[in-house]
C-alpha positions in Angstrom: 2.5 -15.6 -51.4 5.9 -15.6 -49.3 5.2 -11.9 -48.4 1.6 -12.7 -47.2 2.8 -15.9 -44.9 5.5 -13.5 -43.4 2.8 -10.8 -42.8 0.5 -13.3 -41.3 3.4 -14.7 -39.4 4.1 -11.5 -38.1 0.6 -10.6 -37.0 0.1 -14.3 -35.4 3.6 -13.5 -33.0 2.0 -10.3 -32.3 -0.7 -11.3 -31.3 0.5 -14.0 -29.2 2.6 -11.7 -27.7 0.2 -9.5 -26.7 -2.4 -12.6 -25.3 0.4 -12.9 -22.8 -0.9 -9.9 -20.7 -3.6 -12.2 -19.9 -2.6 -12.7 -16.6 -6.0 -12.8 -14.9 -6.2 -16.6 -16.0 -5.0 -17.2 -12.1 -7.6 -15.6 -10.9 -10.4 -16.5 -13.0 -9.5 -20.3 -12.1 -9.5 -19.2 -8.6 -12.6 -17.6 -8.3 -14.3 -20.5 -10.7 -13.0 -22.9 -8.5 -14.0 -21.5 -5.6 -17.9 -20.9 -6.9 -17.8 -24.7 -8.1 -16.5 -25.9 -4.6 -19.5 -23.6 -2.5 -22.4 -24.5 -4.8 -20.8 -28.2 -4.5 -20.7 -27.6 -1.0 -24.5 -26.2 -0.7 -25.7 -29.0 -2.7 -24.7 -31.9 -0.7 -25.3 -30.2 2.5 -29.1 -28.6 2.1 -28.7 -25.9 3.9 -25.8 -23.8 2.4 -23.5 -24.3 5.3 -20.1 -24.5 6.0 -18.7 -28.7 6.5 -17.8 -29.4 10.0 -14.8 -28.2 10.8 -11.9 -31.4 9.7 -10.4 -29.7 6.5 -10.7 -29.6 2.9 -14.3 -31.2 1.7 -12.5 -33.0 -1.2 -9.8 -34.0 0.8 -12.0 -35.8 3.3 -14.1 -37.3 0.6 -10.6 -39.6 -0.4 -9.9 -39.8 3.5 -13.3 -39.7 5.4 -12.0 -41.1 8.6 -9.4 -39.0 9.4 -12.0 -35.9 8.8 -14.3 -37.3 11.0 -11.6 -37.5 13.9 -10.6 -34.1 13.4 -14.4 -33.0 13.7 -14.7 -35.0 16.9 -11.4 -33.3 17.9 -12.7 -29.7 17.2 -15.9 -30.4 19.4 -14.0 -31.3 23.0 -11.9 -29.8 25.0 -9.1 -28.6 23.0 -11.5 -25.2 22.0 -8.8 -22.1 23.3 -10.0 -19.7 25.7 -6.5 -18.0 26.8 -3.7 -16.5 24.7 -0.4 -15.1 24.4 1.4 -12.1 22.0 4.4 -12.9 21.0 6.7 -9.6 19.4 9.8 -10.4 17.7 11.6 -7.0 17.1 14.7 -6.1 15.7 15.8 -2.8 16.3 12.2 -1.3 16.6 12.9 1.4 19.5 11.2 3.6 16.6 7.4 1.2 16.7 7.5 -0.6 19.7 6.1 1.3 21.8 3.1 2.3 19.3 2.8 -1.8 19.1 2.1 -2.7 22.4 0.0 0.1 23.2 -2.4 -1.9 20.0 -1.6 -5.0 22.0 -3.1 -3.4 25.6 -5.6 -2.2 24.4 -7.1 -5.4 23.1 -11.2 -5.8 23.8 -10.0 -9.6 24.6 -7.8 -10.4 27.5 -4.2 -11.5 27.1 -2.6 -13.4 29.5 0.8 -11.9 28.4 3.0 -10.0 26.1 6.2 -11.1 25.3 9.0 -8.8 23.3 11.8 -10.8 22.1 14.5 -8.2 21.3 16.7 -10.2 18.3 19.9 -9.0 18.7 18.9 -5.6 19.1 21.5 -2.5 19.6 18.7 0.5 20.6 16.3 0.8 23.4 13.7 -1.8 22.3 13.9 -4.2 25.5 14.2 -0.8 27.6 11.1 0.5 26.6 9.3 -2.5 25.9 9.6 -3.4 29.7 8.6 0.5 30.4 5.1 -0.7 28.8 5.0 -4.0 31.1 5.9 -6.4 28.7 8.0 -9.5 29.6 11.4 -9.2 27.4 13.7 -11.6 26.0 17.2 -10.9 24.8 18.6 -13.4 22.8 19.9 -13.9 19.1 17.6 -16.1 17.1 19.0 -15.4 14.2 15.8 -15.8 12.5 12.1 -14.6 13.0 11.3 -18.0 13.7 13.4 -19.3 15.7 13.5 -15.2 17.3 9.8 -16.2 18.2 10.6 -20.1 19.4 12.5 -18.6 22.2 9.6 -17.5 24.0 7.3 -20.6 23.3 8.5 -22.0 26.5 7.4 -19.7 28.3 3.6 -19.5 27.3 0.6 -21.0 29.2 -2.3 -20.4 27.3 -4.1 -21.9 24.4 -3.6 -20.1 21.9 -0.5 -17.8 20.8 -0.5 -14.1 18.6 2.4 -13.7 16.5 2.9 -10.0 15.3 5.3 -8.1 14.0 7.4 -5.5 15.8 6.5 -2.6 13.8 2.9 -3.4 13.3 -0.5 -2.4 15.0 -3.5 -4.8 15.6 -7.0 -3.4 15.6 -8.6 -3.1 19.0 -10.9 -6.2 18.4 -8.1 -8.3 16.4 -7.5 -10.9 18.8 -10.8 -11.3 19.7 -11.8 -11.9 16.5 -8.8 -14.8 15.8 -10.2 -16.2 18.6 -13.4 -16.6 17.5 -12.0 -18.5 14.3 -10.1 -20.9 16.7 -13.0 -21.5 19.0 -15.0 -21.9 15.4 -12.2 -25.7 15.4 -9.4 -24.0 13.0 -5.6 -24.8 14.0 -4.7 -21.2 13.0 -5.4 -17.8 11.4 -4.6 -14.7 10.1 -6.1 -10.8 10.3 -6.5 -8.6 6.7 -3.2 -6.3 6.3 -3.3 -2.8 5.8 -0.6 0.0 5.5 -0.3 2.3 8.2 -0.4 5.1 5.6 -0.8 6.1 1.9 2.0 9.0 1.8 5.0 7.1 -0.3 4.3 5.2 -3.8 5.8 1.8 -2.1 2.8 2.2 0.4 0.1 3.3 -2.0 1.2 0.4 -4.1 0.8 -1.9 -0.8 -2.7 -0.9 0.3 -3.8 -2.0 -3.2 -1.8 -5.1 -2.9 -3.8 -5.8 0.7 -7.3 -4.5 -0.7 -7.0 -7.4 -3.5 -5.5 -10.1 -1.6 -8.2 -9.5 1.4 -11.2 -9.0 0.0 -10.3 -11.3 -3.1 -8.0 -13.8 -3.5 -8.5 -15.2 0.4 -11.8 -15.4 0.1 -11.8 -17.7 -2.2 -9.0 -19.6 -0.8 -10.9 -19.4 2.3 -13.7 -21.5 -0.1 -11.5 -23.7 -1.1 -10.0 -24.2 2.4 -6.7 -24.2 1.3 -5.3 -20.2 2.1 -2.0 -19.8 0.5 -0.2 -18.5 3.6 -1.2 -17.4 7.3 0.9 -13.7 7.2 3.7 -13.5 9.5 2.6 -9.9 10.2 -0.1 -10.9 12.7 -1.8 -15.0 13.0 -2.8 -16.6 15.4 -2.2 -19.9 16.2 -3.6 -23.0 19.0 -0.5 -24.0 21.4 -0.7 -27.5 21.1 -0.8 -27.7 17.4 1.9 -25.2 17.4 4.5 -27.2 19.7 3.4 -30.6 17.8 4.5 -29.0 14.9 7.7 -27.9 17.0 7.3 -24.5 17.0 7.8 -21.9 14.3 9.7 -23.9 11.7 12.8 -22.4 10.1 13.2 -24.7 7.4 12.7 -21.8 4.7 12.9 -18.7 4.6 9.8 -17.9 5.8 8.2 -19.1 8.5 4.4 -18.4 7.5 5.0 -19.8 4.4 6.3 -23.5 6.1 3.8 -23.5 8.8 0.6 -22.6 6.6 1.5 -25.8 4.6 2.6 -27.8 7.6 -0.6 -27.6 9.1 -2.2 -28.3 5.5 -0.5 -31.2 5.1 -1.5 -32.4 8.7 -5.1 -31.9 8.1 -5.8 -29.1 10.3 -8.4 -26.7 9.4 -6.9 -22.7 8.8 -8.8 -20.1 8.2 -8.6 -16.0 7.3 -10.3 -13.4 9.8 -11.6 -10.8 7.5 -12.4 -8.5 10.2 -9.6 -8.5 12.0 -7.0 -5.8 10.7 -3.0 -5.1 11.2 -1.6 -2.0 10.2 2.0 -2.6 9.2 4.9 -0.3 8.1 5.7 -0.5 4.4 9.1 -0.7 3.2 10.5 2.9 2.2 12.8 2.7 -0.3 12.8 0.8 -3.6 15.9 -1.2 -2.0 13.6 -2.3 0.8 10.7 -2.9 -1.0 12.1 -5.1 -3.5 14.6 -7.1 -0.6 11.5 -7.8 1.0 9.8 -9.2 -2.1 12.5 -11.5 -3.2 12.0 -13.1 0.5 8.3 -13.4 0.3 8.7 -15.6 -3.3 11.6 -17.1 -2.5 9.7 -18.9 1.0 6.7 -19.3 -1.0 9.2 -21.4 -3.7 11.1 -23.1 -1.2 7.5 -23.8 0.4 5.9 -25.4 -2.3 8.8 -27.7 -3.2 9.5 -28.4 0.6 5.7 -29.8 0.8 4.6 -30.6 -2.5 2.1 -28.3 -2.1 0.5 -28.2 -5.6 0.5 -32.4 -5.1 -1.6 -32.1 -1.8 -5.3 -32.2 -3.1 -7.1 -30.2 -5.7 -7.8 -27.1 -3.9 -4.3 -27.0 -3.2 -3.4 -27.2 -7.0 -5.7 -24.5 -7.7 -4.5 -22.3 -5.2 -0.9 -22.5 -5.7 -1.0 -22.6 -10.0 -3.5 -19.9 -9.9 -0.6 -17.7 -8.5 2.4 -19.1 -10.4 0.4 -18.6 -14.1 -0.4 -15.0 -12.8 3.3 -14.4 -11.4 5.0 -16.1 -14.6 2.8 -15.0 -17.2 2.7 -11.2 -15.7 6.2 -11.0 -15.3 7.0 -12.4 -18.7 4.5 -10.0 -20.8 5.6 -6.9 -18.9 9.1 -7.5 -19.1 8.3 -8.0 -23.2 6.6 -4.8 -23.2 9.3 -2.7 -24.5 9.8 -5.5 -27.0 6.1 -5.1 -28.5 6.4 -1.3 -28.5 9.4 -1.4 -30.7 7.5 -3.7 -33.4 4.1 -2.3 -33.1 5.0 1.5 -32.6 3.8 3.0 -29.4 0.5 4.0 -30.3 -0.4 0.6 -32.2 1.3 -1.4 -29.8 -0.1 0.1 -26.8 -3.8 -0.2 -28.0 -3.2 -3.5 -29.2 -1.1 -5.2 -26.2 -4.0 -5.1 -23.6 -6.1 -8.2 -23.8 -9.6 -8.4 -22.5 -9.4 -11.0 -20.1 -6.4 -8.4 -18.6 -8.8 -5.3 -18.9 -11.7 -7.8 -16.9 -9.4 -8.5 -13.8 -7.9 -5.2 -13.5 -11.3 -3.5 -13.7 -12.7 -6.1 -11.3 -9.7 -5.8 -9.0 -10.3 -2.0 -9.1 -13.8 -2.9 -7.7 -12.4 -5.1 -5.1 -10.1 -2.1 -3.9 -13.3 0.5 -3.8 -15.1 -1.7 -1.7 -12.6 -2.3 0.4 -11.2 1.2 0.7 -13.3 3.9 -0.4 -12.6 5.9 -4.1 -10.7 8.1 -3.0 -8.4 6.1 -1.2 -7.8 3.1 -4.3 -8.0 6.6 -7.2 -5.0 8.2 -4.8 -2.9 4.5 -4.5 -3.7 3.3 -7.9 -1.0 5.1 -9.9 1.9 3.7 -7.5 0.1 0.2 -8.1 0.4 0.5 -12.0 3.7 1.2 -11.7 5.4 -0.9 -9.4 3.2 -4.1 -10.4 5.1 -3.3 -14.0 8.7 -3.0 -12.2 8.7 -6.0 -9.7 6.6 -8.3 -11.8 9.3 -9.7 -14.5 11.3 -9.7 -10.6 9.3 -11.8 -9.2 9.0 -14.5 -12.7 12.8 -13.8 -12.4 12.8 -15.1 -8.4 10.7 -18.1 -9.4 12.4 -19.1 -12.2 16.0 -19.1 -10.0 14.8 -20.9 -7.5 12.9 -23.8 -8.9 14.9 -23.8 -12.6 18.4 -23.1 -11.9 18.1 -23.9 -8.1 19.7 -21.2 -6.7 17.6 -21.0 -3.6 17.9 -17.5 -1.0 19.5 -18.3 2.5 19.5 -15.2 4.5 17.1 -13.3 6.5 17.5 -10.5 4.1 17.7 -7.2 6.0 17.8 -8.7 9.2 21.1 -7.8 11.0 22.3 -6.2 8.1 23.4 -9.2 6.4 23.2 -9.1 2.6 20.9 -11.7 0.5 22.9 -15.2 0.0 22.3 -17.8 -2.8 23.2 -21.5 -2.5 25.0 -22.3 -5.8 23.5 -24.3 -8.6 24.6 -27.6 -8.8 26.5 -29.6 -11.0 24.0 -32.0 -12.1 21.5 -29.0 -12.7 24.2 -27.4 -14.8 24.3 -30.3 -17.0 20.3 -30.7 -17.1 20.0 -27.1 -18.4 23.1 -27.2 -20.2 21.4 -30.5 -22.3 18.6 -28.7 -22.5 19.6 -25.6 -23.9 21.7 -27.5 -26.7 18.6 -30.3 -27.7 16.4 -26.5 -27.8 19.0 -25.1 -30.4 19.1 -28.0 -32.7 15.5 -28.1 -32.9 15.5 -24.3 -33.6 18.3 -25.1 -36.4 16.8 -27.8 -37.8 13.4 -25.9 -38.0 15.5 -23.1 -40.1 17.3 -24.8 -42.1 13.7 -27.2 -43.1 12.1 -23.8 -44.3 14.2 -23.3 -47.2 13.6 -27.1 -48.4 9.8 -27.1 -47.7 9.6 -24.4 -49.6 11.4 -25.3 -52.9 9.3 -28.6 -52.7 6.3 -26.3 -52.5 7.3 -25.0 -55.7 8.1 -27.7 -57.8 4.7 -28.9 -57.1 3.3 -25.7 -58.2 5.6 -25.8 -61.0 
């Protein structure tokens, strides 16, 4: 009898185990979420169209007044017809040059380009003012405050923020603009690496493919997107300088504005078909320095603006990412675990479950459509693999910064300055601490109540 219970113990801990490679559960409440919210949305409209612009349907429902004065504001005079690029570059003498030649030629007009060269030692103002653009020197110290240094400086209605090494399709602007003009407070274009030749950007382009033709769609549903990408968005003036500029709050500035304008009812929106081609990091080094930025300003972010508190779209948007991130990270990083109980041909027939075959096959299909087969069949090698190695990274990020509170300061890579953490607290050391101890008595007490239970079992037998 013991034997069998151990057996079926066993199996039951496998199994759990392996459920935990369901990390599709995200993204299936995403994408039911965001089919609920449209055929909501077609229902109590009639004819399948999109609300007025005033933000997020649900939201207005609770606060109908202030959605009808933001759809009375959409409608009169603050519509943008003019806009700026703004270029923050750090030692780009390498880019720039292929950057602005994106930015001239531009089917829309701009009114002006302006290269803020951030404490730059090459030739990056020189040949940025060879192309005609207006150059600042400065140190900003930041990307945002880098890029608040030429707000002052801007007339039009509408600002482009892109990055120094990336390139915008020829009818990217116009295309923002349109979504502006259409009453949103800001936007973003679809990312795309500039090529496919290394395994970080093969692992990228399938990153992109997902995210664009995926995950903001439905966010764009819900009207809640996760974050306008600092690589190229687009943003109206006098929203922006309300909201003080770029903020620098967190560590990422896309992060902190997206929500800032969420959280003052302003309606944001994604731009499908509007594309910037960016340079992908090149060495595993880069690539993961990089990533430990993006989660730790989408951590600092939430907490900053209670994001997941803000409505129900919001909630969806932001836990459908943290269950994927958490529950990916901790059934990859078990992996090795499984294989060692299971054996490697049991385990890895056994560790796959099928709500994790389901997504991956549909975000396979996302990637064709977006990219061709031959393009997602080249890339999807380099995907497997790095979404194995950075995704227990990425739980591991999340878990510092919002469990131990150990929360990234630098602008990692920029000016050479190495990654800093703030240092956990006393009071938090004493929380966990507490914790940890009531967790281990419970575990004792558990083991040393087996024993017991089971004598009692058989004297009753007996």
């Amino acid at each position: 009898m013991n034997g069998r219970r151990r057996r079926a113990h066993r199996e039951g801990l496998s199994m759990s185990v392996s459920m935990l490679t369901g990390t599709g559960i995200g993204a299936t409440l995403l994408t039911a979420a965001a089919a609920v919210s449209a055929t909501w949305r077609e229902y109590s409209h009639g004819d399948g169209r999109s609300p007025a612009p005033g933000g997020n349907a649900w939201h207005r429902r609770r606060h109908p007044a202030r959605g009808a004065e933001k759809t009375a504001d959409a409608s009169d005079a603050n519509i943008p017809q003019s806009v700026s690029l703004v270029i923050p570059a750090h030692n780009e003498e390498s880019s720039i040059a292929e950057t602005l030649r994106s930015c001239h030629q531009q089917s829309y007009p701009i009114d002006q380009i302006i290269v803020i060269a951030d404490n730059c030692s090459d030739r990056t103002a020189e040949i940025a003012r060879s192309m005609g653009a207006a150059v600042i020197e400065g140190k900003g110290g930041s990307k945002a405050l880098a890029q608040n240094l030429a707000l002052p400086r801007i007339t039009s209605d509408a600002v482009v923020a892109l990055d120094g090494d990336a390139t915008l399709s020829p009818r990217a602007v116009e295309l923002m603009m349109d979504t502006l003009r259409s009453g949103c407070a800001g936007t973003c274009t679809s990312a795309r690496p500039k090529d496919t030749s290394t395994i970080y950007s093969q692992y990228r382009t399938l990153y992109h493919a997902i995210s664009n033709g995926w995950a903001r769609p439905m966010q764009d549903v819900l009207q809640r997107q996760l974050v306008l990408s600092g690589m190229a968005n687009c943003h109206r003036m006098d929203v922006l300088r309300a909201a003080g500029g770029f903020p620098d709050h967190t560590i990422t500035e896309d992060f902190n504005l997206t929500w800032m304008l969420h959280r003052g009812d302003h309606r944001v929106r994604f731009t499908p078909g509007a594309f910037v081609y960016t340079q992908e990091p090149t060495s595993w080094a880069e690539l993961v320095s990089q990533m430990h930025r993006w989660t730790a300003g989408f951590a600092q972010t939430m907490v900053r603006h209670r994001a997941p508190l803000l409505d129900s779209a919001s909630f969806i948007v932001v836990g459908s990412q943290v269950i994927d991130a958490f529950i990916g990270g901790v059934a990859i990083f078990g992996l090795p675990f499984y294989l060692a109980r299971q054996g490697p041909a049991r385990g890895l027939c056994t560790w796959w479950s099928p709500l994790w075959v389901a997504i991956g096959a549909a975000s396979i299909g996302v990637a064709v459509r977006q990219l061709g087969w031959r393009t997602t069949v080249r890339c999807l090698p380099g995907w497997l693999a790095l979404q194995c190695l950075t995704g227990p990274l990425t739980a591991w990020w999340l878990f510092r910064e919002w469990v131990l509170g150990r929360h990234l300061t630098t602008w990692t890579g920029r000016h050479g300055r190495r990654p800093a953490l703030t240092p956990m607290s006393r009071s938090r050391k004493a929380a966990l601490a507490a914790g940890a101890c009531a967790t281990a008595a419970l575990a004792a007490h558990r083991h040393l109540g087996r024993p017991a239970a089971a004598a009692r079992a058989r004297r009753r037998l007996g």
